[in-house]
C-alpha positions in Angstrom: 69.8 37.2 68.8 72.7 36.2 71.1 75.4 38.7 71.5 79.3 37.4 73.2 78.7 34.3 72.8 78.2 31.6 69.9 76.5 28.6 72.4 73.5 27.4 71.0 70.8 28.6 73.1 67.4 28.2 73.0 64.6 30.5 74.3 61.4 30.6 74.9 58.1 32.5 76.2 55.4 30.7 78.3 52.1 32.8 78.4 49.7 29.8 80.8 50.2 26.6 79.2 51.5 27.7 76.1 54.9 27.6 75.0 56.4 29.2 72.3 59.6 28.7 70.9 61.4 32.3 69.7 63.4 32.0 65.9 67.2 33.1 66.3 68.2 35.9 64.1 71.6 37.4 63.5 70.8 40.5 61.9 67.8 43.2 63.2 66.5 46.9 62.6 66.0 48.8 65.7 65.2 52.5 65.8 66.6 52.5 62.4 70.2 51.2 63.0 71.1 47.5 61.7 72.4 45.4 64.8 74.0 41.9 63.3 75.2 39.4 66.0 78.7 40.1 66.1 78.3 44.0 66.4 79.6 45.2 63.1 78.6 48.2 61.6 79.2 46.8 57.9 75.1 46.5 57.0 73.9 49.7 58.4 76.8 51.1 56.1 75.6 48.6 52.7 72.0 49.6 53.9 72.8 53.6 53.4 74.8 53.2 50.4 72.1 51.6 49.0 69.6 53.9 50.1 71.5 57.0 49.1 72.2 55.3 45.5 68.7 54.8 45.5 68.3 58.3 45.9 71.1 58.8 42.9 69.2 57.5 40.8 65.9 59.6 41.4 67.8 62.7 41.1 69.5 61.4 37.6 65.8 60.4 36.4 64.3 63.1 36.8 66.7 66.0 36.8 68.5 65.0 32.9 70.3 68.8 33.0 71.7 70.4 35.8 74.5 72.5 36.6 76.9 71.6 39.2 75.5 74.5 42.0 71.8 72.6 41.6 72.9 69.4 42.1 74.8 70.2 44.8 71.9 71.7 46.7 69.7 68.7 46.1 73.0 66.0 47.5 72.8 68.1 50.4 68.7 68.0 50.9 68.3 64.5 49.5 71.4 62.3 49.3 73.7 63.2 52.0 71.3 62.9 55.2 71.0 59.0 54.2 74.8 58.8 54.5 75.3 60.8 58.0 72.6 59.3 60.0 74.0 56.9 62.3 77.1 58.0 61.3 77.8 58.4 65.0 77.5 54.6 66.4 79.5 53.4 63.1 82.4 55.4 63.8 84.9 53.3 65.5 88.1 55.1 67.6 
């Protein structure tokens, strides 16, 4: 992945005589936060909506009637913790 600059560079690893060529990417996991090439936070934010919908839709399966105070306790446990984390290094100022 090449970050501040769009030149098309090539890289590679040399382990003896071999040479191998490394793939480009422009979007990669790392310790759970999604780094694209130009340093927006835009997938980590799609990637915990759809996590946290995900979640949505577990609770609504399974849990047909509920009063408000219930599901509020399990958004807290289950739902909002997919939301906050990495809330930090989205968060622009």
């Amino acid at each position: 992945m090449h970050i501040g600059h769009k030149l098309l560079t090539e890289y590679s690893m040399a382990d003896g005589h071999k040479v191998t060529q490394l793939e480009a990417t422009v979007i990669e996991r790392d310790l759970g936060i999604w780094i694209t090439d130009d340093l927006k936070s835009t997938e980590q934010c799609i990637q915990a909506a759809k996590k946290a919908q995900a979640v949505l839709g577990m609770v609504n399966r399974h849990f047909r009637d509920i009063d408000k105070e219930d599901f509020e306790c399990i958004y807290k446990t289950y739902v909002r913790p997919h939301l906050e984390y990495c809330v930090q290094v989205c968060h622009h100022t």
